[in-house]
Every structure is written in C-alpha cells, then in structure tokens.
DOLO-206191 format. One record per residue: x, y, z of N, C-alpha, C, O in turn; residue number from 1. Coordinates in Angstrom, 1 decimal. Last residue first. Layout:
# DOLO-206191
+--------+--------+--------+--------+--------+--------+--------+--------+--------+--------+--------+--------+-----+
|     nX |     nY |     nZ |    caX |    caY |    caZ |     cX |     cY |     cZ |     oX |     oY |     oZ | num |
+--------+--------+--------+--------+--------+--------+--------+--------+--------+--------+--------+--------+-----+
|      X |      Y |      Z |      X |      Y |      Z |      X |      Y |      Z |      X |      Y |      Z | NUM |
...
+--------+--------+--------+--------+--------+--------+--------+--------+--------+--------+--------+--------+-----+
***
This chain:
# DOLO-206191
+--------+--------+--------+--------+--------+--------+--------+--------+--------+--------+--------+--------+-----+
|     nX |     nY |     nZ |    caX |    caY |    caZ |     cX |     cY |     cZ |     oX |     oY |     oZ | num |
+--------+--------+--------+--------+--------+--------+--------+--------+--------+--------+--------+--------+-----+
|  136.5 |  118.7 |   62.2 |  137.1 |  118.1 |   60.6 |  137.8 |  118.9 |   59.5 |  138.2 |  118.4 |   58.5 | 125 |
|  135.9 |  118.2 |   65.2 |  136.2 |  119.0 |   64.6 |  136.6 |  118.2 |   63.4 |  137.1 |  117.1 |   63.7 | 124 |
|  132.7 |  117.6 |   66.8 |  134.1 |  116.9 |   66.0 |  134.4 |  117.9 |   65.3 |  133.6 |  118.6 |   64.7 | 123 |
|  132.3 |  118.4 |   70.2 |  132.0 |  118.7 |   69.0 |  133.2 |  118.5 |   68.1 |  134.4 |  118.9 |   68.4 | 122 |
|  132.7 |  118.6 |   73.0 |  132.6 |  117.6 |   72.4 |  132.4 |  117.9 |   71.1 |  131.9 |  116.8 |   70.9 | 121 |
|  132.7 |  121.3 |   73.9 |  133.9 |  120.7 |   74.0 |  133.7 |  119.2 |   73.4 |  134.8 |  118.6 |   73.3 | 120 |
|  130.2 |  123.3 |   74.0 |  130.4 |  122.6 |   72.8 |  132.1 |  121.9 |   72.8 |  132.7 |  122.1 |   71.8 | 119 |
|  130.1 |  124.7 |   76.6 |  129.5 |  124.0 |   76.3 |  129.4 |  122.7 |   75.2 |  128.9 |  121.6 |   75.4 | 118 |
|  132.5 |  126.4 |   76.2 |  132.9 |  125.4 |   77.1 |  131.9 |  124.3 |   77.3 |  132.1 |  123.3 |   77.9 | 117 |
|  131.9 |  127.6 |   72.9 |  132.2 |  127.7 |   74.3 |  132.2 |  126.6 |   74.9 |  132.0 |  125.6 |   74.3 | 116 |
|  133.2 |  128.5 |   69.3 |  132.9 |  127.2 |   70.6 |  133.1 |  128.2 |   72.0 |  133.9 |  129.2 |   72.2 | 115 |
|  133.3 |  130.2 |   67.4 |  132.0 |  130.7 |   68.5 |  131.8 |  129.5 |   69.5 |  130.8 |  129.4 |   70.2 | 114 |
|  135.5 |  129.6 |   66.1 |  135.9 |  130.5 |   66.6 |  134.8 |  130.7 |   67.5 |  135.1 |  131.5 |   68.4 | 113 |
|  134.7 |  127.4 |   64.5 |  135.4 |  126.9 |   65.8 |  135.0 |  128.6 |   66.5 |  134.3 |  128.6 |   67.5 | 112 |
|  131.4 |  127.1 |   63.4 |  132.6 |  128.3 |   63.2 |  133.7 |  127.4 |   65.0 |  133.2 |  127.2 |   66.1 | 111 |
|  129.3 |  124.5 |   63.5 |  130.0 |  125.1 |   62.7 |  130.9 |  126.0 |   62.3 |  131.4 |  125.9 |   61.2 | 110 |
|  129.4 |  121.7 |   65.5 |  130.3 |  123.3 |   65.4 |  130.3 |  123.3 |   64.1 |  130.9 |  122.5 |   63.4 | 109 |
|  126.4 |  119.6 |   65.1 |  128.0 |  119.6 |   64.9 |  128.2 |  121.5 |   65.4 |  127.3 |  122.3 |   65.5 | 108 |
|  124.0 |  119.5 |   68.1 |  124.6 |  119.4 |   66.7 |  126.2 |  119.8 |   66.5 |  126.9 |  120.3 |   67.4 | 107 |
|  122.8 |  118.9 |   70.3 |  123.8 |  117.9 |   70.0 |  124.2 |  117.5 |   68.7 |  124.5 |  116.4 |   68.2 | 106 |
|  120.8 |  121.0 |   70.6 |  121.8 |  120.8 |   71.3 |  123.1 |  119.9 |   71.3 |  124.2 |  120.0 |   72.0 | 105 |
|  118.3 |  121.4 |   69.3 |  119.6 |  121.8 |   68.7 |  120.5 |  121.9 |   69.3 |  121.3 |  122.8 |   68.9 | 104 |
|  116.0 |  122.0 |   72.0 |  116.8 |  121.7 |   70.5 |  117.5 |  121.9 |   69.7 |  117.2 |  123.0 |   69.2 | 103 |
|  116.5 |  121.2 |   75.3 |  116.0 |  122.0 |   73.8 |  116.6 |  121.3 |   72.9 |  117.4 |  120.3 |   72.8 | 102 |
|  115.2 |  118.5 |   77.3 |  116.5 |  118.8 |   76.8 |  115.5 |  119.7 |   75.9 |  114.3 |  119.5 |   75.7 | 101 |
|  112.7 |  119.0 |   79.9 |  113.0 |  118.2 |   78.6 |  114.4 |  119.3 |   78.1 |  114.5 |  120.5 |   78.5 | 100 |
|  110.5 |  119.3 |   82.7 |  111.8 |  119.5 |   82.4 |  112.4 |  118.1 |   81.2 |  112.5 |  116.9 |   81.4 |  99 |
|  107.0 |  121.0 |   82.6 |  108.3 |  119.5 |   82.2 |  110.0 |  119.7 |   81.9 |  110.4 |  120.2 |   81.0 |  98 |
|  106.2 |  123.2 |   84.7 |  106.4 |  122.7 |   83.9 |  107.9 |  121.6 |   83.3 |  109.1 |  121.5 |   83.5 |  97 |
|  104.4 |  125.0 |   87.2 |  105.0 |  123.7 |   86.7 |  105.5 |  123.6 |   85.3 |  104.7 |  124.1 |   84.6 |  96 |
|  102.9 |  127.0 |   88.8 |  104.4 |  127.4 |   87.9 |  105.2 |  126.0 |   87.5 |  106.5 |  125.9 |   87.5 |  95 |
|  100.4 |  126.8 |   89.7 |  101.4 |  125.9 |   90.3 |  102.8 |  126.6 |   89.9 |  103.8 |  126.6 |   90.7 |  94 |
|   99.2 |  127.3 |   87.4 |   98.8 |  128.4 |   88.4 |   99.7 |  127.8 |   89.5 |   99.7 |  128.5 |   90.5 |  93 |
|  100.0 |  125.7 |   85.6 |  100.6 |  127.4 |   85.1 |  100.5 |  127.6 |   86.7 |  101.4 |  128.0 |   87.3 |  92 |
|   98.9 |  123.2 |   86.3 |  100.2 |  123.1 |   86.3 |  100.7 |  124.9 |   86.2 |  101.7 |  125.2 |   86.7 |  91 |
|   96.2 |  123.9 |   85.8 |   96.6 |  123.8 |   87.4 |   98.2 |  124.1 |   87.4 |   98.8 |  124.9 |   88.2 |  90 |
|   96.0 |  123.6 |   83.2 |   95.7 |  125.3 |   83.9 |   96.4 |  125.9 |   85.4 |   96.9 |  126.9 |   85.8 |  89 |
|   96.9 |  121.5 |   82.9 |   97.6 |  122.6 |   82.1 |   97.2 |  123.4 |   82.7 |   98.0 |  124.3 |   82.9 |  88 |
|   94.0 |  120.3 |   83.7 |   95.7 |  120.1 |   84.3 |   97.1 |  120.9 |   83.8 |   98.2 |  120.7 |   84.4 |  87 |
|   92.5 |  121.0 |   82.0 |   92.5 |  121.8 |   83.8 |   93.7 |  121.0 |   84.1 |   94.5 |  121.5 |   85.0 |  86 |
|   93.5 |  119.4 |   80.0 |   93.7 |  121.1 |   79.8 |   93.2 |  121.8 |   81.3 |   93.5 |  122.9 |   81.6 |  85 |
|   92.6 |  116.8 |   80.6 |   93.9 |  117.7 |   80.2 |   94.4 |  119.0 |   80.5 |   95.4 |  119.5 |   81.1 |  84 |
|   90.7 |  116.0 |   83.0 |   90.4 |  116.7 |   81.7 |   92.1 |  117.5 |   81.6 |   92.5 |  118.5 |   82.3 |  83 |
|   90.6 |  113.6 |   85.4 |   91.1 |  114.7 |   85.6 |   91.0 |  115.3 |   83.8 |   91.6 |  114.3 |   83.2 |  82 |
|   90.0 |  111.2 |   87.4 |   89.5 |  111.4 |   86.0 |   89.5 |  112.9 |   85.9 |   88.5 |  113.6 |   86.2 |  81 |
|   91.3 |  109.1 |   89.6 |   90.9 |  110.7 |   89.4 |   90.8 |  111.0 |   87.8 |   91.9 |  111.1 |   87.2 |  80 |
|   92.8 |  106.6 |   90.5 |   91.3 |  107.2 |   90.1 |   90.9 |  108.1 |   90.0 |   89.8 |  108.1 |   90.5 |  79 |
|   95.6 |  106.8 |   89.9 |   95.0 |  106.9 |   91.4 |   93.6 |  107.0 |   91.4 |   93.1 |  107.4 |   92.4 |  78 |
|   95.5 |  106.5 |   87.0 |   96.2 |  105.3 |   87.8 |   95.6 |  105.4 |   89.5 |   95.3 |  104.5 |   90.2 |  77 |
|   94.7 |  109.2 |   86.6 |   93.7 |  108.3 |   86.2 |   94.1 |  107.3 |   86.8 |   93.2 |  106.7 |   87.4 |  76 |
|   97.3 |  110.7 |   87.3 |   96.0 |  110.6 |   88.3 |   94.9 |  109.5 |   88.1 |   94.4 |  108.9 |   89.0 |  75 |
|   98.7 |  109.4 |   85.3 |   99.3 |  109.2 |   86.8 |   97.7 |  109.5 |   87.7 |   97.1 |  108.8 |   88.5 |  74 |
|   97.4 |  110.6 |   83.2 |   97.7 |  109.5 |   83.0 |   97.7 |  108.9 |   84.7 |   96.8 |  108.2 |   85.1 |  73 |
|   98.1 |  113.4 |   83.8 |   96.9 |  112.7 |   83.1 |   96.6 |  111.7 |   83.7 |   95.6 |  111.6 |   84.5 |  72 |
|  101.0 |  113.3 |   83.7 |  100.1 |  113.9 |   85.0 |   98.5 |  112.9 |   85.0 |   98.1 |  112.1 |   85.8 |  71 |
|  101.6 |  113.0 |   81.0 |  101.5 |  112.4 |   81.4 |  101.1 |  112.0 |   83.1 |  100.9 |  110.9 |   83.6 |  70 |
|   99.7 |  115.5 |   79.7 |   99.5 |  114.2 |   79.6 |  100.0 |  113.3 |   80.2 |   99.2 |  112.5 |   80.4 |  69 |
|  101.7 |  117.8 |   81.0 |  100.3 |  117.5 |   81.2 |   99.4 |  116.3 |   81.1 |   98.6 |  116.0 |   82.0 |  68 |
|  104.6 |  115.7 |   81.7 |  104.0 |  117.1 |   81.1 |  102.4 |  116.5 |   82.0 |  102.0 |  115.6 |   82.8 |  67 |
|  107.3 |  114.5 |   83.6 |  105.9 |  114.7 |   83.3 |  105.2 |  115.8 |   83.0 |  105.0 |  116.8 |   83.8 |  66 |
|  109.7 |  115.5 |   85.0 |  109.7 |  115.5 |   83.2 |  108.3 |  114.7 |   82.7 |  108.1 |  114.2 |   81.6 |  65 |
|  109.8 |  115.2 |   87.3 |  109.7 |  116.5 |   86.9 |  109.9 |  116.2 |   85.3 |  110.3 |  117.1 |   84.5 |  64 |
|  108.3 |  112.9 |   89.3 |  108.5 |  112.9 |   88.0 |  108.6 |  114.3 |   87.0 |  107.7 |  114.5 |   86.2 |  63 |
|  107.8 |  113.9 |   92.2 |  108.9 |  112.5 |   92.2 |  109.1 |  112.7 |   90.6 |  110.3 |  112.6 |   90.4 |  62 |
|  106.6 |  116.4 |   92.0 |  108.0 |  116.2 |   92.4 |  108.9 |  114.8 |   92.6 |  110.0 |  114.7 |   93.0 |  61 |
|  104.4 |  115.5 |   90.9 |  105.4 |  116.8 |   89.5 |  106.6 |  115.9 |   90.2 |  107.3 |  115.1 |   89.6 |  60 |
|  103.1 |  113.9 |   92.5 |  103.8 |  113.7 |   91.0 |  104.8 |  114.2 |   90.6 |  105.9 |  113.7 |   90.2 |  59 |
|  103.1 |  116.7 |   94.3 |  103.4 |  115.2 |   94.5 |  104.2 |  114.6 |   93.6 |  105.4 |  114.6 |   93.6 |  58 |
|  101.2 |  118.3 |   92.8 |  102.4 |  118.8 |   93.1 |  103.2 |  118.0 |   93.6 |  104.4 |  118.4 |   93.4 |  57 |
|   99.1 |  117.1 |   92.3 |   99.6 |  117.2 |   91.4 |  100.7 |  117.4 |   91.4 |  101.5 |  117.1 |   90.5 |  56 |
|   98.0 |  116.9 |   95.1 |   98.4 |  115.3 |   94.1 |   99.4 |  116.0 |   93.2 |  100.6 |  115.6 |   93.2 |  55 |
|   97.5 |  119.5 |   95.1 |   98.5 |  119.2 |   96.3 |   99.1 |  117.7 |   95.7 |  100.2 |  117.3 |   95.8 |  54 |
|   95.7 |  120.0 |   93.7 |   97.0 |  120.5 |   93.1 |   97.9 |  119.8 |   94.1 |   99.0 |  119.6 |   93.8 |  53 |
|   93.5 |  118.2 |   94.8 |   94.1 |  118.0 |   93.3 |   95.6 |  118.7 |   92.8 |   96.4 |  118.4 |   91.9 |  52 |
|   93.3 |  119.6 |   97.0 |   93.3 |  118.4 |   97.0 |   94.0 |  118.1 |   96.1 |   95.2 |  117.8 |   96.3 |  51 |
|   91.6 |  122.0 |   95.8 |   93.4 |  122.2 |   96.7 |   93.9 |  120.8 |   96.7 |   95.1 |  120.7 |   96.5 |  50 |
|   89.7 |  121.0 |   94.7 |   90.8 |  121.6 |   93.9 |   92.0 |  121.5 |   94.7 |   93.1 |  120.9 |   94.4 |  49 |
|   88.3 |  120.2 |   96.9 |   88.9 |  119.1 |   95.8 |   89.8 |  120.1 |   95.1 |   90.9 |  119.6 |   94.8 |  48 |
|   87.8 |  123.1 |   98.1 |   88.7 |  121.7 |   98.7 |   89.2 |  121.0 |   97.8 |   90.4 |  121.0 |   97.7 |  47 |
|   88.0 |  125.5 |   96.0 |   87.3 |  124.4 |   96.4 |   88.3 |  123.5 |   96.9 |   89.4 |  123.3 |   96.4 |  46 |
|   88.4 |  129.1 |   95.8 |   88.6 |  127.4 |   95.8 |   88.4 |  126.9 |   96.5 |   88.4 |  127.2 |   97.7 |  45 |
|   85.8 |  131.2 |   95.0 |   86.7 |  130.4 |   96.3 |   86.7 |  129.4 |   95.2 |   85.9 |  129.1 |   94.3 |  44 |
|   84.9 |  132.6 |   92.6 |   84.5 |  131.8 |   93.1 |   85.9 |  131.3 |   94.3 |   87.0 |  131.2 |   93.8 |  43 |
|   84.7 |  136.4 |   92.3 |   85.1 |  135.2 |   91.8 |   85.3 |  134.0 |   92.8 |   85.8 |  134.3 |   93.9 |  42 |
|   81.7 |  138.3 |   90.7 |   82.8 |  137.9 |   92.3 |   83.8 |  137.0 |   91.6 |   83.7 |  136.9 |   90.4 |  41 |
|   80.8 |  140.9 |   88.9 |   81.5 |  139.6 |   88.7 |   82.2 |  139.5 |   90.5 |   82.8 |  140.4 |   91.2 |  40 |
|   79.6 |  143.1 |   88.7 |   79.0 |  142.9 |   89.6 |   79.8 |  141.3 |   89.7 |   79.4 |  140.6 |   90.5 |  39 |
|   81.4 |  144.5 |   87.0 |   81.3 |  145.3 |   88.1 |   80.2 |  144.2 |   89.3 |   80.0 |  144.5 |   90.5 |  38 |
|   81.5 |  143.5 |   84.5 |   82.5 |  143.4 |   85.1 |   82.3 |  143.8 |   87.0 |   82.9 |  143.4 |   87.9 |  37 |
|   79.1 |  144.2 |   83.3 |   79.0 |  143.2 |   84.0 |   79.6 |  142.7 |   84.9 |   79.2 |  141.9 |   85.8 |  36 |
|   80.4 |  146.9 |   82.2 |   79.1 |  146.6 |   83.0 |   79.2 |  145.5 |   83.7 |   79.4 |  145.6 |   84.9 |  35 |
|   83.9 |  147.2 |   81.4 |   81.9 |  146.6 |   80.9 |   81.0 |  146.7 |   82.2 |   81.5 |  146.3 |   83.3 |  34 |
|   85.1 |  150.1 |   81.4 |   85.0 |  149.1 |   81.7 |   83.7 |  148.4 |   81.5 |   82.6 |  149.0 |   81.6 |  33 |
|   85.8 |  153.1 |   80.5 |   86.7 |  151.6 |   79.6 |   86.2 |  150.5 |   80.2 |   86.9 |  149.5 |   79.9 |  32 |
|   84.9 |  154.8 |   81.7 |   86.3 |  154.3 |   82.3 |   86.8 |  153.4 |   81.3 |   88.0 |  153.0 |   81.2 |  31 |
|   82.8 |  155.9 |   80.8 |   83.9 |  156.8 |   80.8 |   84.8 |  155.8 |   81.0 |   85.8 |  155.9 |   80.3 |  30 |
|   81.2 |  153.7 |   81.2 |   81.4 |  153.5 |   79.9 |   82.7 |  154.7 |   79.7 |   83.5 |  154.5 |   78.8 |  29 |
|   80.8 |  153.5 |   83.8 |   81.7 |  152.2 |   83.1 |   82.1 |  152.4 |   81.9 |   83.0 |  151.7 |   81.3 |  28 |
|   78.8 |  155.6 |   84.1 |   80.5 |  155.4 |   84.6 |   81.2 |  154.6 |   83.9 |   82.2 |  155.1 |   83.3 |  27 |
|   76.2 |  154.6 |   83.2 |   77.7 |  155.7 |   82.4 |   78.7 |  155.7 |   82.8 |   79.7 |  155.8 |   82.0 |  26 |
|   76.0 |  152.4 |   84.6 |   76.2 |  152.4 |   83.4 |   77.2 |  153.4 |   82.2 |   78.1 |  153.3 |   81.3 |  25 |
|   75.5 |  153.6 |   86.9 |   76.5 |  153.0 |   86.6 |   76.9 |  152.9 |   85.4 |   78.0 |  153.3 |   85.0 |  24 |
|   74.8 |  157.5 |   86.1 |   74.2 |  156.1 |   86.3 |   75.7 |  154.5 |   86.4 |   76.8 |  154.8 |   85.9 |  23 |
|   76.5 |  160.1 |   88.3 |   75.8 |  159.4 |   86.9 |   75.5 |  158.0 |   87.5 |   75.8 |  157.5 |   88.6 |  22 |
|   76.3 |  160.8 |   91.0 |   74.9 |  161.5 |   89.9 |   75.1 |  160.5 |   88.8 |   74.1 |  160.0 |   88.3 |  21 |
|   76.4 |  157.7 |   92.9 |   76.6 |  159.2 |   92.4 |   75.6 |  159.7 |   91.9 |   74.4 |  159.3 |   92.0 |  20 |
|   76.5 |  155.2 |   94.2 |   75.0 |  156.3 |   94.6 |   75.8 |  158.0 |   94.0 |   75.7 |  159.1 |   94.6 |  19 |
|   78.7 |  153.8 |   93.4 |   77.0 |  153.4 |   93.3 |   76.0 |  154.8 |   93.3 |   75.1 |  155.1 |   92.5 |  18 |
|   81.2 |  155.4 |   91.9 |   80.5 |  155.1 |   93.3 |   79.2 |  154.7 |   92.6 |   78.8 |  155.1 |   91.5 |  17 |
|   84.3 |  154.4 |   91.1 |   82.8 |  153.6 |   90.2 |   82.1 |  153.9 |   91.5 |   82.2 |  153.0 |   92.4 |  16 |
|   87.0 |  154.5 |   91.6 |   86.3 |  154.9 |   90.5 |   84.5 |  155.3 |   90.2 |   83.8 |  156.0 |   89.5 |  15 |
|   86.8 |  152.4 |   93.8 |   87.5 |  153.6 |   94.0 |   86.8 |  155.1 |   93.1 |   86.4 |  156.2 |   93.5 |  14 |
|   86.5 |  150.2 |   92.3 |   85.9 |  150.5 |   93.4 |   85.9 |  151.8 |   94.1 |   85.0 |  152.2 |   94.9 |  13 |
|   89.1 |  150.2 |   90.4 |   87.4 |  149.9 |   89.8 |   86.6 |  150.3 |   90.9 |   85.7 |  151.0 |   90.5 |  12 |
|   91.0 |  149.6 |   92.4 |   91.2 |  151.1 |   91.8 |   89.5 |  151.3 |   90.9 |   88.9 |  152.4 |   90.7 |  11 |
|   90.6 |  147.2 |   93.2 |   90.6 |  148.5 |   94.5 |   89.8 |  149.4 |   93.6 |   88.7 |  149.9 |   93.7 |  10 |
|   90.8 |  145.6 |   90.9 |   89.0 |  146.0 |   91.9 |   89.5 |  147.2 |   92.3 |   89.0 |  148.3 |   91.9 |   9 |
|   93.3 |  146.0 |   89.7 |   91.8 |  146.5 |   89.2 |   90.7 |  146.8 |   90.2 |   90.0 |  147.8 |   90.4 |   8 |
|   94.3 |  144.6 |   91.9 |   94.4 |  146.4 |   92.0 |   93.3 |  146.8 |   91.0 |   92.5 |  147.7 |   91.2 |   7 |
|   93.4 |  142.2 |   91.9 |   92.9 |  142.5 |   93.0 |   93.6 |  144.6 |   93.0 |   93.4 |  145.5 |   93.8 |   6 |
|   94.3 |  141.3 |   89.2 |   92.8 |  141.4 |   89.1 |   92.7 |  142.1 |   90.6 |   91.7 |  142.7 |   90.6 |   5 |
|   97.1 |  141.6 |   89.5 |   96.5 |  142.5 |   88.9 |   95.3 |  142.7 |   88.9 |   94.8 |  143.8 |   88.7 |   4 |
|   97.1 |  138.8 |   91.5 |   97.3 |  140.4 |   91.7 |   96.8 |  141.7 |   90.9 |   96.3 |  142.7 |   91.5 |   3 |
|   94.8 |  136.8 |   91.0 |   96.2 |  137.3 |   91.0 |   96.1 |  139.0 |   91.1 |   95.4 |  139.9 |   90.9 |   2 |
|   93.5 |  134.5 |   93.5 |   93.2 |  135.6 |   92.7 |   94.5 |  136.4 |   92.4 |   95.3 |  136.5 |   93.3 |   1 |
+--------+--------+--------+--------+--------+--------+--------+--------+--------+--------+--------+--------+-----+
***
C-alpha cells in the first residue's frame, strides 16, 4: 500500500465520523471525497504474487536489459503464463526497469566549443 493512500485513510478517518449529525453522505460531499471511497479495503497480497515478483526479481538480476516482454518470455520458459502489462505493473512496484543506451549518443560534434570529456571520439573535419 503506498504511502500516500495510507495518509489519505488516517486523515479520511479523522475527517469522516460515522455516528455524527451529518449523514455520510454529506460528509463526503464537503470533503471532495466519493462515497464508495469510504467503504473500499484493499486486498492483501497474495503468496503467488510475492512468489512472482521474487521470480521476477531473479531474472531482472541475471538480465538487467530485459524489459517487460522479454521477462514475458523468460517466465513462460519456467511455465508461468504471466499477461504483459501485470508484469509492467510488477516491474514499477519493484522499481525495475531495462537498462538500454539513449539516443543520440553516437552522433557527430557539432560546435567543438560544447565537447565534453564524453564526446572525445568525435571526428573533427
């Protein structure tokens, strides 16, 4: 559960008594918050989940230039039939991501005068 969702509750909890004079309803509606929001729990994780990030976190670390797809791929090889985009969710809530070169790194110097110690290969003409 991330942090901000756990100072909302306090401060939603704090705000919002059950047994006041106004109705919940009206409360929620002075505060800016929905209705529904107030009776929402959020579900525990699930063993297989922890299971799954703990695989995932495995991979990541023998193959740090595996994205999402190729994660994919690597579990389907262990038999785990895993849906892309929960492995994109897992990989944020992990703080994962592919380590790949940017772009526009191994173009020519245009002004000498803005070379840094990065661009010492660059042909000069």
């Amino acid at each position: 559960m991330s942090e901000i969702w756990v100072n909302f509750r306090e401060r939603q909890g704090a705000m919002i008594k059950p047994n006041a004079d106004l109705s919940l309803q009206r409360q929620s509606q002075l505060l800016g918050v929905s209705l529904s929001s107030l009776s929402y729990r959020p579900r525990p994780e699930s063993s297989e989940e922890a299971e799954l990030l703990k695989r995932l976190d495995r991979i990541f670390t023998e193959h740090p230039v595996y994205g999402s797809r190729r994660l994919q791929v690597a579990l389907a090889r262990e038999g785990i039939e895993v849906g892309r985009r929960r492995i994109r969710r897992l990989m944020k809530k992990l703080g994962l991501w592919a380590v790949t070169p940017k772009p526009d790194t191994s173009g020519r110097c245009s002004d000498p005068s803005t070379r840094s110690a990065s661009l010492n290969s660059c042909r000069w003409s």
